[in-house]
C-alpha positions as CSV (number, residue, x, y, z in Angstrom):
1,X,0.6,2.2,-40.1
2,X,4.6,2.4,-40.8
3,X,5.8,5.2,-42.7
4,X,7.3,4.6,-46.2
5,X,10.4,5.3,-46.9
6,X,11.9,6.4,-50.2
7,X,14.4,4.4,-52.0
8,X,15.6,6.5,-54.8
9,X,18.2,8.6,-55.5
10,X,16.4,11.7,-56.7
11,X,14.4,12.0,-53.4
12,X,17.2,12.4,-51.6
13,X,18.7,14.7,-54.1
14,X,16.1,17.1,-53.5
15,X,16.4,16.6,-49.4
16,X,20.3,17.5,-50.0
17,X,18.9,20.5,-52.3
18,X,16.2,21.7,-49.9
19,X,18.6,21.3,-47.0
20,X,20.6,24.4,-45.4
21,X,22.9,22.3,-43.5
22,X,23.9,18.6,-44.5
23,X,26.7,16.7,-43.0
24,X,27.5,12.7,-43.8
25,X,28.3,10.5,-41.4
26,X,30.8,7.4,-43.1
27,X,31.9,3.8,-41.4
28,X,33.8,1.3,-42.9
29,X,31.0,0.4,-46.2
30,X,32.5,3.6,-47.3
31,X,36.0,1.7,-47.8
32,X,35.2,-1.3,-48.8
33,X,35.6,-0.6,-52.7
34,X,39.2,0.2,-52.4
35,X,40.0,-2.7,-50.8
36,X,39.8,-2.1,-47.3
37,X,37.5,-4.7,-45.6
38,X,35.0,-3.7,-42.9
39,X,35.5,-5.4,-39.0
40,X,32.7,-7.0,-38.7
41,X,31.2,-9.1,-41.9
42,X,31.3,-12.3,-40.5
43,X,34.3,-14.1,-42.3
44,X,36.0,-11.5,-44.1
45,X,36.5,-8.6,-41.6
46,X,39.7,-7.5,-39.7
47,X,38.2,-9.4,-36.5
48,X,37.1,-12.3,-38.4
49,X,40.2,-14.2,-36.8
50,X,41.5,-12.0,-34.5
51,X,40.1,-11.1,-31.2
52,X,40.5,-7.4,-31.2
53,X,40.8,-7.1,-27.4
54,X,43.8,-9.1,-27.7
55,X,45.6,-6.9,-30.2
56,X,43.6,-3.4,-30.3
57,X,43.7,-2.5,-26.8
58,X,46.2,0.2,-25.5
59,X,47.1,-1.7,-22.6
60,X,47.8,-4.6,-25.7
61,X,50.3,-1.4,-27.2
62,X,52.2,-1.3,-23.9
63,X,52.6,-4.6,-22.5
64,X,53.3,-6.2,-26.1
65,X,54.4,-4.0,-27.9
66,X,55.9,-6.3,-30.7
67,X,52.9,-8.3,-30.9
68,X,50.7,-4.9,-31.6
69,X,52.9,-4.0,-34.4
70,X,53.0,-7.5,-36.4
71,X,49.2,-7.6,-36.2
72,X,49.3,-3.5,-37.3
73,X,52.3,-3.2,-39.1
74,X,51.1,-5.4,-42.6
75,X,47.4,-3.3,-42.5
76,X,49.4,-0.3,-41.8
77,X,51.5,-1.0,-45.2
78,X,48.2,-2.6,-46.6
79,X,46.3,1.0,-46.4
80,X,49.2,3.1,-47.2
81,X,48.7,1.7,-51.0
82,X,44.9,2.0,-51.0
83,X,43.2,5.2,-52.6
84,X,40.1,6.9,-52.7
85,X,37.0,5.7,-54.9
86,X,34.5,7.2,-56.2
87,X,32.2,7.0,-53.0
88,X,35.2,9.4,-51.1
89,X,35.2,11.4,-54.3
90,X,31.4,12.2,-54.4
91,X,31.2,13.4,-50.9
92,X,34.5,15.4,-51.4
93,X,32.6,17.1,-54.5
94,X,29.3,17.8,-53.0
95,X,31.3,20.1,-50.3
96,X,33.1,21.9,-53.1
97,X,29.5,22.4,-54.6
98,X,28.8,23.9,-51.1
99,X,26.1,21.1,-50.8
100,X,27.7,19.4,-47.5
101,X,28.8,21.0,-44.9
102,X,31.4,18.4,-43.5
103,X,32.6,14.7,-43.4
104,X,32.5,12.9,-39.6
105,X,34.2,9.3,-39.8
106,X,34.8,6.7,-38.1
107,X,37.6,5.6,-40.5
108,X,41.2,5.2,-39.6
109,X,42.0,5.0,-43.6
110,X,42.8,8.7,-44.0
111,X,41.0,8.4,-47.8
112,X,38.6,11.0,-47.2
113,X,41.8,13.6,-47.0
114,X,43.6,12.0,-50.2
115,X,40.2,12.8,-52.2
116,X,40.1,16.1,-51.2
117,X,37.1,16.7,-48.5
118,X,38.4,20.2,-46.0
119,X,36.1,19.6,-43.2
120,X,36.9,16.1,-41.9
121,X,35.8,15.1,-38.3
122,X,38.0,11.5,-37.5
123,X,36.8,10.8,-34.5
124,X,38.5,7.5,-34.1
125,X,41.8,9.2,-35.3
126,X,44.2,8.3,-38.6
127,X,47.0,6.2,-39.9
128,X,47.6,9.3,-41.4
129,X,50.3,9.7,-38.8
130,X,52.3,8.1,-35.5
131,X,53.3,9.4,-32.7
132,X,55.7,9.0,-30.3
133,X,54.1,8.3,-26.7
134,X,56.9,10.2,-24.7
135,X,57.9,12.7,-26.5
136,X,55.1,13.6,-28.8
137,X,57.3,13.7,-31.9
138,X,55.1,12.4,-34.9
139,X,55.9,11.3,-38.6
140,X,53.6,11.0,-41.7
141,X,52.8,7.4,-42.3
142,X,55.3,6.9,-45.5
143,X,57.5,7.7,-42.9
144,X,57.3,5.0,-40.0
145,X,58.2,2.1,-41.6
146,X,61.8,3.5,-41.5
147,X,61.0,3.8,-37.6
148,X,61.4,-0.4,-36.9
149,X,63.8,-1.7,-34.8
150,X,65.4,-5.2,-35.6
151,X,62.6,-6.1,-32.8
152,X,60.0,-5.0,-34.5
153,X,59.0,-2.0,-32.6
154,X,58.7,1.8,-33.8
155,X,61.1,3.2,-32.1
156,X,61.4,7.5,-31.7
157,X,64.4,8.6,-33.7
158,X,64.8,11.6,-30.9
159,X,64.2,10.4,-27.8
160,X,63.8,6.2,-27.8
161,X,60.3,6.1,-26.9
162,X,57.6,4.1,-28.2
163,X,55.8,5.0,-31.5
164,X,52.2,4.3,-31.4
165,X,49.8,5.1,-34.5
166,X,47.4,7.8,-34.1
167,X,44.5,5.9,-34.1
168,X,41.9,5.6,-31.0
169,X,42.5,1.7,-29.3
170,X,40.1,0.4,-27.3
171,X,40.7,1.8,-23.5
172,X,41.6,5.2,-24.7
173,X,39.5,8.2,-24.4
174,X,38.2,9.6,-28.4
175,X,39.5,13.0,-28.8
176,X,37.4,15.3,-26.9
177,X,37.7,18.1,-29.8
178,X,36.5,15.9,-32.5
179,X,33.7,14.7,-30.8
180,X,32.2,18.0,-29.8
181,X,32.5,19.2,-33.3
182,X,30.5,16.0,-34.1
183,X,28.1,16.4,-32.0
184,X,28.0,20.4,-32.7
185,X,27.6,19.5,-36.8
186,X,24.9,16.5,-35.9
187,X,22.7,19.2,-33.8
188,X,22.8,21.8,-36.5
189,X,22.5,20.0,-39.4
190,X,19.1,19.6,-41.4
191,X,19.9,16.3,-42.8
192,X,22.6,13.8,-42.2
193,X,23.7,11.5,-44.8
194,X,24.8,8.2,-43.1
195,X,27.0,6.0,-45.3
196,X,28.3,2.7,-45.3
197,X,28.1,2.5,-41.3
198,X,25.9,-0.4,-39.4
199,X,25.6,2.9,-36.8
200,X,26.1,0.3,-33.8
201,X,29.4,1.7,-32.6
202,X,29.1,4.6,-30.5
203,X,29.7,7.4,-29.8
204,X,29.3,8.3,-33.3
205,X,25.7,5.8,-33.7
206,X,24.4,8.2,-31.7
207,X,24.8,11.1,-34.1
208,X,21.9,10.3,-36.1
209,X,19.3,10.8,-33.1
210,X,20.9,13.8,-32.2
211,X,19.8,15.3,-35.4
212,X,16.8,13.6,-35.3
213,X,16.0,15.2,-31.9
214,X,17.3,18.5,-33.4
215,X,14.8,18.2,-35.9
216,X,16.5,17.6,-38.7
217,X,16.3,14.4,-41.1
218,X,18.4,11.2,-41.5
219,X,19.4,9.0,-45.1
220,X,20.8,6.1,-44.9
221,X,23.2,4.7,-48.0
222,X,24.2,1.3,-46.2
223,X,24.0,-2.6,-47.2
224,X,23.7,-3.6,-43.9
225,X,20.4,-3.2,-41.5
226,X,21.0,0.0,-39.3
227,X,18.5,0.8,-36.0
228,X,17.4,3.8,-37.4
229,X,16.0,2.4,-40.9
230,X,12.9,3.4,-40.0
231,X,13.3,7.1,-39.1
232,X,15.4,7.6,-42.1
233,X,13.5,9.9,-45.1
234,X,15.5,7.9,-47.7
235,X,17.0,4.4,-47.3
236,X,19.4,3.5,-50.3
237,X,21.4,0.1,-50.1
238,X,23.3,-0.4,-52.9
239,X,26.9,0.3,-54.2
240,X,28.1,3.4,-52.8
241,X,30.8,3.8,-55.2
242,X,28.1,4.2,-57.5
243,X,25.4,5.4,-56.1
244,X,27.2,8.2,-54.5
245,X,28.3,9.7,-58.0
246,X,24.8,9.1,-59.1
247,X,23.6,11.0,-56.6
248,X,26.2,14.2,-57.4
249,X,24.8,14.0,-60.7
250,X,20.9,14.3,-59.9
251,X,22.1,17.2,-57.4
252,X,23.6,18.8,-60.3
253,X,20.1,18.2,-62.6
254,X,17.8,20.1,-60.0
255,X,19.8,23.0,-59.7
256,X,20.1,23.1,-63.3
257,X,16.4,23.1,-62.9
């Protein structure tokens, strides 16, 4: 017989209340009401029309270097506008309740920082910032659009190189410090809140069972289907812009209990 899982927002209020250690997990569903689209949704995502091994790839970055930046450069500009809702603003005020322990994304956006969560775990990097990929020299991303050369390429203002955005491409490595600190919150933590993430793109879908094997405990606050639906104590799939601030507010009614 399967086990039921709960669907409401006060049961997994009182696993976040009962918990010693809870850390969320975020993809792109956390985004998507500030305007950001996902990758994936067939028809609307960033690789709805564009194959991303064509343009995403790190060997794209060096051997075309003007065709990565006109398929970055507009999203670039596109989430330098965008802000936080009030799904990056919940999370941000359950850890300054000292109810979660830290944020692990797999979001470039850089949101999470702009609504104020400390502990923040990118492990597929940030537009946050660029970098230049010969001398190191980095600028803040209000500052890179200055950086284009009649060409169309970033180009370093000290040294000439290239100026790539520090975000993980497809063919390079994920930064080995982030994902250790995942992997160290994941083992420790007594639940893990997953949100807005189809938890298909690893390394970070295999968080989740590394808590699970930890024995901890799993929610899940997604609209799409995930693998782990069924180990998951609570399984919400609505608006998470809305029920994330719902769910602050019935953490706030128990321990007012």
């Amino acid at each position: 017989m399967a086990r039921e899982v709960d669907t409401s927002i006060e049961a997994l209020a009182e696993l976040i209340g009962s918990a010693e250690r809870v850390v969320a997990l975020t993809g792109a569903g956390v985004s998507v009401p500030s305007g950001i689209p996902d990758f994936r949704t067939p028809g609307v995502g960033i690789w709805a029309e564009v194959d991303p091994m064509k343009v995403a790839t790190i060997d794209a970055f060096h051997r075309d270097t003007k065709a990565f930046w006109e398929f970055y450069r507009p999203r670039f500009e596109m989430l330098a506008d965008k802000q936080p809702n009030p799904a990056h603003f919940a999370l941000a005020e359950l850890e300054q309740r000292g109810r979660l322990e830290a944020v692990i994304t797999q979001n470039i956006d850089r949101l999470h920082g702009v609504a104020g969560t400390r502990e923040l775990i990118e492990v597929h990097g940030s537009v946050a910032t660029s970098s230049c990929t010969a001398c190191g020299s980095s600028w803040p991303l209000a500052e890179v659009d200055a950086l284009f050369e009649d060409d169309g390429i970033a180009i370093c203002t000290g040294c000439g190189g290239k100026v790539k955005p520090d975000v993980i491409l497809f063919g390079e490595l994920l930064p080995v410090a982030e994902i250790e600190r995942a992997r160290e919150l994941a083992e420790s933590a007594d639940l893990m809140l997953c949100v807005g993430s189809s938890l298909e793109v690893f390394p970070a879908a295999g968080l989740p069972e590394v808590t699970l094997e930890a024995g901890g405990r799993i929610a899940i606050l997604t609209q799409s289907s995930t693998p782990y639906d069924r180990e998951a104590s609570v399984r919400l799939d609505g608006d998470v812009a809305e029920q994330l601030p719902a769910l602050v507010r019935a953490v706030d009614a128990l321990a007012a209990q």
